[in-house]
C-alpha positions in Angstrom: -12.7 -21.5 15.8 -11.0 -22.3 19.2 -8.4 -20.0 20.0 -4.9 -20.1 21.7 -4.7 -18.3 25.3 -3.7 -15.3 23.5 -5.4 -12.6 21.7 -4.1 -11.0 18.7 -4.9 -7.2 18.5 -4.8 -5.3 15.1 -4.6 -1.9 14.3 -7.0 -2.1 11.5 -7.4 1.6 10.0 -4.2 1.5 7.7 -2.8 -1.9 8.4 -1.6 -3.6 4.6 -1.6 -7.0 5.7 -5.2 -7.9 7.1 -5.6 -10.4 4.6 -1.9 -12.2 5.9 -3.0 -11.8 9.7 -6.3 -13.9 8.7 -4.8 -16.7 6.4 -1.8 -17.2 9.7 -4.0 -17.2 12.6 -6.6 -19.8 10.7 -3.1 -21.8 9.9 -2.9 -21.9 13.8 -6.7 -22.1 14.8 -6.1 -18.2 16.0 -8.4 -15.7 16.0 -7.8 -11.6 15.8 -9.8 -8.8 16.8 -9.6 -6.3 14.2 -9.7 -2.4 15.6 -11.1 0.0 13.5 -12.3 3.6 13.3 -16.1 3.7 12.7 -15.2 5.5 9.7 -13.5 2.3 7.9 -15.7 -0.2 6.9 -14.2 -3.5 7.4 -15.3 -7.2 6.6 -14.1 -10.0 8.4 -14.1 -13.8 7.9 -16.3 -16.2 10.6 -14.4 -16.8 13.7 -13.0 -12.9 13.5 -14.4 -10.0 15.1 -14.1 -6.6 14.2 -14.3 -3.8 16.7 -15.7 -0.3 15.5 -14.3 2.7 17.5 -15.5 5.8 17.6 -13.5 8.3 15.3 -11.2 10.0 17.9 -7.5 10.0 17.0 -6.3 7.5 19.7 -9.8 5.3 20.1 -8.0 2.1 18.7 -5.0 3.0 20.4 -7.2 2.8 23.8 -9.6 -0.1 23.3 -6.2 -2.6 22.5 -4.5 -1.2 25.3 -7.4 -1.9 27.6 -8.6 -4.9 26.5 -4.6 -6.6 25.7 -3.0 -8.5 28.5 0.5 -9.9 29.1 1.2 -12.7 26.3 -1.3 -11.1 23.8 0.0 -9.7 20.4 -0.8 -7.0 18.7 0.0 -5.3 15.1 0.2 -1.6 15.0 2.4 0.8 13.0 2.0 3.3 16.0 5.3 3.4 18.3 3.7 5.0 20.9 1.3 2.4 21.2 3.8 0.0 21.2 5.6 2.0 24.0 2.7 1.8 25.9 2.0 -2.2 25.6 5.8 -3.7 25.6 6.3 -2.8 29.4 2.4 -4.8 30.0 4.1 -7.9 28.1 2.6 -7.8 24.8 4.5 -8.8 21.8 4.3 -5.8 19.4 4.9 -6.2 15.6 4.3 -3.9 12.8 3.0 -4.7 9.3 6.1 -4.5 7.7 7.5 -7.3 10.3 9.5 -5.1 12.6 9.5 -6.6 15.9 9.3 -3.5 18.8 11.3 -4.5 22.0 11.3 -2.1 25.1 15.8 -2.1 24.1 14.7 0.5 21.1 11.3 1.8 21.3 12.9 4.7 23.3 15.2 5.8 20.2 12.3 5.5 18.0 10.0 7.4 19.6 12.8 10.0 20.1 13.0 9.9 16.1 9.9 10.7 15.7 9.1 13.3 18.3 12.4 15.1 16.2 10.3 15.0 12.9 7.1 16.1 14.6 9.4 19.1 15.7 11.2 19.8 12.4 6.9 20.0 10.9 6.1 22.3 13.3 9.1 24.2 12.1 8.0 24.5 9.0 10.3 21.9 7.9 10.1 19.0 5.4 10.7 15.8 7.1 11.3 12.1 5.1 7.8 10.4 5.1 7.7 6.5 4.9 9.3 4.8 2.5 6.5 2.9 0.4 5.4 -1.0 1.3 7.2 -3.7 -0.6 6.4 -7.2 -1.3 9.7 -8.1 0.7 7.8 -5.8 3.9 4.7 -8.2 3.5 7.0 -11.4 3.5 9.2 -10.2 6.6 5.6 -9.5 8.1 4.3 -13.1 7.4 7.6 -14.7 8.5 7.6 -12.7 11.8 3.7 -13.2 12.9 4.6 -16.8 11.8 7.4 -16.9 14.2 5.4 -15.3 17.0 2.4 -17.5 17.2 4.6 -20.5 17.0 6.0 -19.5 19.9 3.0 -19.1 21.5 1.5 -22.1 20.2 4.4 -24.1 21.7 5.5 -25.1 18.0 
């Protein structure tokens, strides 16, 4: 499989839509390196690669933003790894299709530094609301969006 210029980073451990990246990136001859703890087992089709990390908390986290470069994509659910690879250039999406732009990562990451503080507290905090069919189609139209971009389509 010949691939655009661009690499496309996944998040692997908990991302929902592995099967969506796959059947987009073969629509556009893409590949995807799929970033996962050793601890997840993971399959991936021909012309995909799969990374295995050791278990550490922010191992994935640290291999994308090492091996990512300006233009590259990635999809991660983590906003502080999206803080950290908006300002190198690299489009950021999450599963559920939210695009991350360096206008609102701050207030998101303040958002969550907030909950983290109210746990410590002792405090109940809202978790994530559950993933939805209309999540995974938002995703799929967005990653569609992005590699036609980069594809020049």
């Amino acid at each position: 499989m010949s691939e655009l210029i661009v690499k496309v980073f996944v998040d692997a451990d908990s991302c929902p839509v592995k099967k969506e990246i796959v059947s987009i990136c073969q629509k556009f001859n893409q590949s995807a390196v799929f970033v996962s703890s050793i601890a997840h087992e993971m399959n991936v089709p021909d012309g995909f690669t799969h990374v295995s990390v050791d278990s550490d908390k922010e191992a994935a986290d640290m291999y994308i933003l090492n091996q990512s470069k300006r233009g590259d994509c990635c999809v991660t659910q983590d906003h502080a790894l999206a803080s950290i690879l908006l300002p190198k250039g690299v489009d950021v999406l999450s599963p559920r299709g939210y695009v991350y732009r360096e206008e609102n990562i701050m207030q998101m990451l303040d958002a969550r530094y907030l909950s983290q503080k109210e746990r410590r507290k002792g405090g109940k905090t809202k978790g994530p609301r559950a993933f939805t069919e209309e999540d995974r189609s938002l995703f799929c139209h967005q990653f569609t969006r992005i590699l036609s971009k980069k594809a020049g389509k």
